[in-house]
N, C-alpha and C positions, 0 to 999 in steps of 0.2 A: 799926780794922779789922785782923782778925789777916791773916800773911802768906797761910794758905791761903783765904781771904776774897778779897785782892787778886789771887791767881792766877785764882781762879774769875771772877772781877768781871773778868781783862784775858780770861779764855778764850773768856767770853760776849760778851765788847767785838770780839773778834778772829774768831766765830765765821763769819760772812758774809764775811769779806773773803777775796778771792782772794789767794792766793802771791803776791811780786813774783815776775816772771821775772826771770831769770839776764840781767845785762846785758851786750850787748860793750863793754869799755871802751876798744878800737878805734874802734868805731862813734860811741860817744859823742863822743870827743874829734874825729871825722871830721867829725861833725855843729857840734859847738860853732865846730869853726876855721869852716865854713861859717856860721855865722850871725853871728861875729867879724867876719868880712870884711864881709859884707853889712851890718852898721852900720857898719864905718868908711866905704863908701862914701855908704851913705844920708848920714850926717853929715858928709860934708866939704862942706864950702863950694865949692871948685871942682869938683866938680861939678853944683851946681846950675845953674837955668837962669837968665841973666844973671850969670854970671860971667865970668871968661879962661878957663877951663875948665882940668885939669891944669897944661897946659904952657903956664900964663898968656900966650897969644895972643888979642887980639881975636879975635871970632867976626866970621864973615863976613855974620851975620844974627842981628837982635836977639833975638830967641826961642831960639835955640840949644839946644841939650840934649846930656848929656855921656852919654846912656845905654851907647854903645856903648864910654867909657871904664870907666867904673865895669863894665860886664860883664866885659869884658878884666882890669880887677883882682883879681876876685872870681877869675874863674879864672886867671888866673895864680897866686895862692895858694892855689887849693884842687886843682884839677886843671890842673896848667901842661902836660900832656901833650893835652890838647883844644883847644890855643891855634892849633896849624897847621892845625885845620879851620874856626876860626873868622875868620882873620884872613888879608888877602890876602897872595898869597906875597910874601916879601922884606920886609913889612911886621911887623919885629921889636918893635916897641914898642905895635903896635895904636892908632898913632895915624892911620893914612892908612887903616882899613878902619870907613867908615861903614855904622850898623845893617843898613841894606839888603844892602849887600854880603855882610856877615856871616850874612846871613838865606841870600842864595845859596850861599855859601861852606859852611852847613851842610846845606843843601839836596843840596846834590852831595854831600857826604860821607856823606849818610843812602843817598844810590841806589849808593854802594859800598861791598856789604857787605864789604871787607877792611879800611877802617877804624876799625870796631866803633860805628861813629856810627850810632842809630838813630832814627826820629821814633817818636814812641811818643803815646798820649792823654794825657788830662789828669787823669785819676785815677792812672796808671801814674806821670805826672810828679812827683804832689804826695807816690805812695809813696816812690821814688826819692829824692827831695829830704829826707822825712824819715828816711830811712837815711843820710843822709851824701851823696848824690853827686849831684855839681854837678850842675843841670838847666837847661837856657835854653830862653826861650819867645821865640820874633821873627817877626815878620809878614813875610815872604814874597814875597807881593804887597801892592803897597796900601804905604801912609805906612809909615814906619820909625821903630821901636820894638824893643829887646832888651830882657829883664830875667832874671833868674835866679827861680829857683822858691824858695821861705822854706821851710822846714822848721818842721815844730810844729802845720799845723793840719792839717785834714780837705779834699779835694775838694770843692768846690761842684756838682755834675752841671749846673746851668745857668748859675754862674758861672767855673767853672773854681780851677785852685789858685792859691794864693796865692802871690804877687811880694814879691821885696825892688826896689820899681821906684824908680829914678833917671829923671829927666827928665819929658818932655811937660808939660804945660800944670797937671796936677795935684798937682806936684811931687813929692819926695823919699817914699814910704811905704811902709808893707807896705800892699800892696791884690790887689784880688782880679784875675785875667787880666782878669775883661771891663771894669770899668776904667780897667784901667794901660796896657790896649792898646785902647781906648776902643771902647764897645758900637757904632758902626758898624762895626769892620775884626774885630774878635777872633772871631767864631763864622766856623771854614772859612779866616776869616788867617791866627792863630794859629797857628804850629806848634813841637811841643816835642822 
């Protein structure tokens, strides 16, 4: 095949496909530390359930779940500036503020807007998440569960986005909100 053969052969190969767009590589590297962290948490051993958890202590109950540790990690290295509305005051290491708390603790931060903490849907979350910036989803009311938002897929409109979830019953995964925050609490628990 001569070379003006192979130009016309990549021209017609390349005809249909769209431009790449212009990437941030900002954004990128914002998103990668984000999904960096959210497996080393997925895969450490302590935090699973049935562990010592982090700060190898017995657990005060065999079930235990280290969800609200491994969210605290996640953002402490990705957005360490959102740590003071998720963790209770004076509680520097987010070892003494269990999911629940932190579920209140964000709750309040969303009803004042000089925080910049907002609750937002779940399509809104899973955009957010895949631009780069931390998102956490935590029930509320109801059983206690935190997880962070994964970056890379698409909204589900009837299952919501997709988790890098630590803890509960169905262990370590990417899984979808209804789920990771299991289909009786997640529709109206949920919030992001």
């Amino acid at each position: 095949m001569s070379a003006d053969d192979e130009e016309k052969n990549n021209a017609q190969l390349c005809k249909n496909v769209s431009p790449i767009p212009y990437l941030d590589q900002k954004k990128i590297k914002i998103t990668a530390n984000l999904l960096l962290q959210q497996n080393i948490v997925m895969n450490d051993e302590n935090f699973s359930q049935g562990s010592n958890g982090p700060y190898n202590i017995k657990p005060a109950i065999d079930d235990q779940t280290y969800c609200n540790y491994a969210t605290y990690q996640v953002v402490s290295r990705t957005n360490p500036q959102m740590l003071k509305f998720i963790v209770n005051k004076g509680d520097l290491t987010g070892k003494n503020t269990r999911a629940s708390e932190a579920g209140t603790n964000l709750k309040n931060a969303a009803s004042d807007s000089s925080t910049g903490i907002k609750e937002i849907d779940c399509s809104t979350a899973q955009l957010l998440a895949n631009n780069g910036y931390t998102v956490i989803g935590v029930i509320v009311d109801g059983a206690s569960h935190i997880a962070t938002v994964r970056p890379g897929w698409n909204n589900s409109s009837s299952r919501g986005p997709m988790t890098a979830n630590v803890g509960i019953k169905i262990g370590t995964k990417i899984l979808r909100s209804s789920i990771a925050f299991d289909e009786d609490y997640w529709k109206g628990n949920v919030h992001f």
